[in-house]
Backbone bond lengths (Angstrom), bond angles and torsions (degrees), N, CA, C in turn:
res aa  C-N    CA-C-N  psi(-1)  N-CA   C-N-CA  omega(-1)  CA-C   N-CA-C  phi
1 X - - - 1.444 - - 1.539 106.79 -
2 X 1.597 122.32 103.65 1.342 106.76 162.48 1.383 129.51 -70.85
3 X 0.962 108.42 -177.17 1.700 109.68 174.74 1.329 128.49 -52.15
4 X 0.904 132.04 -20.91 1.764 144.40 178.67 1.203 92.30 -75.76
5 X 1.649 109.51 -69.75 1.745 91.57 -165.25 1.629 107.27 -70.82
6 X 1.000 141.34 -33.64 1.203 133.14 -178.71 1.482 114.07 -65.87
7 X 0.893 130.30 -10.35 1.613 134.19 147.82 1.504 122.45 -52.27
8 X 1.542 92.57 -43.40 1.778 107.29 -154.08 1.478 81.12 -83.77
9 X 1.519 136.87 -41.34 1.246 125.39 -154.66 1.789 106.16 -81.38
10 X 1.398 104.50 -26.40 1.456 95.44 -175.34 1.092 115.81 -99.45
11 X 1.547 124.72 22.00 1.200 142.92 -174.45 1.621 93.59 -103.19
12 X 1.644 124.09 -27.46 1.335 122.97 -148.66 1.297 84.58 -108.45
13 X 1.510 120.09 -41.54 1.713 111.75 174.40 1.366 120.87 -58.13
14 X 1.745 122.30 -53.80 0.833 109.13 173.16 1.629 136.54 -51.25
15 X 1.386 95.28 -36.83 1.792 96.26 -179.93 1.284 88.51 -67.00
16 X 1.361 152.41 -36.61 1.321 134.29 -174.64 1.393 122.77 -49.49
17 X 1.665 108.44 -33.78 1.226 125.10 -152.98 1.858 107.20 -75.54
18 X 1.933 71.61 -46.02 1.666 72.63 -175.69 1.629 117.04 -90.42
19 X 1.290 131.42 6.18 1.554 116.86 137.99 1.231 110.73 -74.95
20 X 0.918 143.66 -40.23 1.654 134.61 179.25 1.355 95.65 -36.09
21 X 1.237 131.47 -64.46 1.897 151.80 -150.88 1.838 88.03 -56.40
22 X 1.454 87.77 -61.64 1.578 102.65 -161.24 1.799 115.23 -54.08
23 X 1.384 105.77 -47.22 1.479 119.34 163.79 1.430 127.30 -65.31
24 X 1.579 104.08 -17.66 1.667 100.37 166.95 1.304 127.41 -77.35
25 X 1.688 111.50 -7.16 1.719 102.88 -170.25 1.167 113.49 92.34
26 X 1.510 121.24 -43.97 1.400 124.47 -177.52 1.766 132.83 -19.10
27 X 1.435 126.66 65.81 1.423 110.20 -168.17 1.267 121.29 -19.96
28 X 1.404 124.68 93.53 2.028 120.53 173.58 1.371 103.65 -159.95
29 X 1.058 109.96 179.83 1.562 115.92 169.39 1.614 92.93 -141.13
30 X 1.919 82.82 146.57 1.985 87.55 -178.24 1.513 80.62 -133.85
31 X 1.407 108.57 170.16 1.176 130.14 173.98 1.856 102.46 -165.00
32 X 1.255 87.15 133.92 1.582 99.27 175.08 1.286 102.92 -107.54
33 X 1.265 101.21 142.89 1.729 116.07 -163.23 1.495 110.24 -121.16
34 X 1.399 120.70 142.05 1.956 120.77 170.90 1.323 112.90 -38.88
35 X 1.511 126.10 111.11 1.535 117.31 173.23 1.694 99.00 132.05
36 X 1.511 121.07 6.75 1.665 104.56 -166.84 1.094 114.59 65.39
37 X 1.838 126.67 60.95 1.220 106.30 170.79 1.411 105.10 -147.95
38 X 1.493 120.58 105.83 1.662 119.66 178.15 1.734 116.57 -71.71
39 X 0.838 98.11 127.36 2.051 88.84 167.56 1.254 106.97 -136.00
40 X 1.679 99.82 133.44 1.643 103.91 -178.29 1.364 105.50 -125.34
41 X 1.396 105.44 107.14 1.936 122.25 154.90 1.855 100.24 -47.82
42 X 1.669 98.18 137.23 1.298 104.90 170.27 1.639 94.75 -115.16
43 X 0.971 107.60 173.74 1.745 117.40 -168.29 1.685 81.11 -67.01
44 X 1.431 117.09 -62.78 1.378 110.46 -160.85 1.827 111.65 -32.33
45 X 1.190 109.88 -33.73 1.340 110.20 179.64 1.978 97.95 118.46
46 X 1.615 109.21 -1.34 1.436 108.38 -178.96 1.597 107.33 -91.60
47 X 1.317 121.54 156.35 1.509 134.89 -160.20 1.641 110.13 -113.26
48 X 1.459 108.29 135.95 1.738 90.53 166.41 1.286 94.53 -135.23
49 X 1.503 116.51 157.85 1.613 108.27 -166.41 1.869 78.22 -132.96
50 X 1.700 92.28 150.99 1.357 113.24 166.06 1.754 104.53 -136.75
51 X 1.197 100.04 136.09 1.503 118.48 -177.39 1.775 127.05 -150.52
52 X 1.418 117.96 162.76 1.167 105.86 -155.83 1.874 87.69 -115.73
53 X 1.303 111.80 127.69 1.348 117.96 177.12 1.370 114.06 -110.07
54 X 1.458 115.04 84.57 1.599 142.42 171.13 1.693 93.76 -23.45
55 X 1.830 110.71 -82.75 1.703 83.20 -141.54 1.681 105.72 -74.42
56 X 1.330 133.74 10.69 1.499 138.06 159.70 2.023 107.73 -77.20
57 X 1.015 118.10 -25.56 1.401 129.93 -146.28 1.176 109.18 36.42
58 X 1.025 131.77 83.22 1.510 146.55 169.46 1.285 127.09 -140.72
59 X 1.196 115.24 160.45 1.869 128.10 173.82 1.634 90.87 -99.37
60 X 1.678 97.10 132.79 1.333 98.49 167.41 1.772 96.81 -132.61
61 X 1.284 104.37 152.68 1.242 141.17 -156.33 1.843 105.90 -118.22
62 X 1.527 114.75 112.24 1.299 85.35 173.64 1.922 98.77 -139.40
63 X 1.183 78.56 121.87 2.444 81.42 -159.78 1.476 92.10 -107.08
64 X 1.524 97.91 173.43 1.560 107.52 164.63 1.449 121.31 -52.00
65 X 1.472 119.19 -31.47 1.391 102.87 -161.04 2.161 101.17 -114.70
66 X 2.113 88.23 14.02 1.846 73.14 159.17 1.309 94.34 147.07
67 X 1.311 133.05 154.31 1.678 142.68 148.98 1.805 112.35 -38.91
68 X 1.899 99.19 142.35 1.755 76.83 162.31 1.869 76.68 -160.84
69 X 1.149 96.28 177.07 1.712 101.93 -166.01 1.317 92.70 -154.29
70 X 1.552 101.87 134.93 1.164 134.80 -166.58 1.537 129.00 -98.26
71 X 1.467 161.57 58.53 1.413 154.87 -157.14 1.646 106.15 -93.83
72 X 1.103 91.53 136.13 1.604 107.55 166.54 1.464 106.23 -75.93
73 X 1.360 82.40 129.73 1.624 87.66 175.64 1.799 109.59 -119.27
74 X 1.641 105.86 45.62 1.711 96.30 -175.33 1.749 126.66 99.14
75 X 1.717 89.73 -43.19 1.486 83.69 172.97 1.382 100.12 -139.48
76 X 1.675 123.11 -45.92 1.910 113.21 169.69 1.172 103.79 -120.53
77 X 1.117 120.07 164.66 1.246 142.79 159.68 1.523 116.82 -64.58
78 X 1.711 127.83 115.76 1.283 141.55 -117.94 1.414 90.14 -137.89
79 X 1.494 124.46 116.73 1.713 123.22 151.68 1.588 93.66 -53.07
80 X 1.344 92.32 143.81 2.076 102.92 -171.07 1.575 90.37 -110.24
81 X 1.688 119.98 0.39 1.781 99.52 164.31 1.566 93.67 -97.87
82 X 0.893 125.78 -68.05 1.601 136.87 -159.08 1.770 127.39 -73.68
83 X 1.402 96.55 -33.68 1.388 120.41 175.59 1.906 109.08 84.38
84 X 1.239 100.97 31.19 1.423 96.39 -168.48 1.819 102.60 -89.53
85 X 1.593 111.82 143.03 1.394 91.77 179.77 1.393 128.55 -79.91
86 X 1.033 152.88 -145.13 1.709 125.75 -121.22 1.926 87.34 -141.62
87 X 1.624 109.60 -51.61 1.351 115.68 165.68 1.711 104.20 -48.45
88 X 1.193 112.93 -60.78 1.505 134.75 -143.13 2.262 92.73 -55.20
89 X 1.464 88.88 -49.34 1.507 107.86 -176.27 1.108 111.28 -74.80
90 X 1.636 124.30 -36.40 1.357 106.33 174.69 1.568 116.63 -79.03
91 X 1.340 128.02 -11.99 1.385 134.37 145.75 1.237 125.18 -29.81
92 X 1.611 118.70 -48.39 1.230 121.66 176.98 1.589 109.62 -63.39
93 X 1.855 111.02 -61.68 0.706 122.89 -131.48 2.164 100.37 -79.35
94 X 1.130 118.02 -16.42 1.364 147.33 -118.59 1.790 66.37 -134.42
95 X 1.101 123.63 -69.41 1.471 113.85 -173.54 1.508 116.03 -70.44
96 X 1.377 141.35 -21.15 1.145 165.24 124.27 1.522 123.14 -10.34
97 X 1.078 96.97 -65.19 1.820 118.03 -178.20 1.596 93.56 -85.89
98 X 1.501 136.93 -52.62 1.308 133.21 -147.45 1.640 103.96 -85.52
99 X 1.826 110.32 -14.11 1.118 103.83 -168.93 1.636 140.51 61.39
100 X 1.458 104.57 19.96 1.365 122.79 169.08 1.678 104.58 -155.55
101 X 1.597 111.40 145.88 1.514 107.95 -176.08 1.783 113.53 -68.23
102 X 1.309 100.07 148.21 1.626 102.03 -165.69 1.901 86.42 -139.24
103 X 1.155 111.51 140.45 1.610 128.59 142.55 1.213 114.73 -144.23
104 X 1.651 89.00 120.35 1.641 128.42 150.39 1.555 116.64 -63.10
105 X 1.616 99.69 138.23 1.221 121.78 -172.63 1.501 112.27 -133.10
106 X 1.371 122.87 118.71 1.346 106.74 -168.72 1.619 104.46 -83.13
């Protein structure tokens, strides 16, 4: 994947991400920002940022309970320690921080 498409794709995840957010109910506010960059206010007043890191090509993830980085592997976007997929994890993580259960659906 060169750089073009890996732009275009994490441009397409992220907007994914944040209707997913928006359709869950989840008390937060997200806003996607110029540059690949999601940030989600939780009511608590705590932040989780999602962003697209060009020269890694990756989604990086940065929550209360830690960093995690994301690679396409062809068909989802892959935690590169654990292998968990990218919806699946921000489910956890998104339900975790938000303090009510949430599933993401890409």
């Amino acid at each position: 994947m060169d750089e073009t498409e890996f732009a275009a794709a994490a441009e397409r995840v992220l907007e994914r991400i944040e209707r997913a957010l928006e359709e869950s109910g989840i008390d937060a506010d997200t806003e996607l920002k110029e540059g690949g960059v999601l940030e989600i206010e939780f009511a608590d007043g705590s932040r989780m940022v999602i962003n697209r890191h060009g020269a890694a090509r990756e989604i990086w993830v940065a929550a209360r309970s830690g960093g995690f980085h994301f690679r396409w592997d062809g068909s989802v976007w892959r935690d590169t320690r654990d292998g968990a997929e990218l919806f699946a994890a921000l489910s956890r993580l998104v339900s975790a921080q938000g303090g009510q259960p949430v599933l993401l659906r890409s």
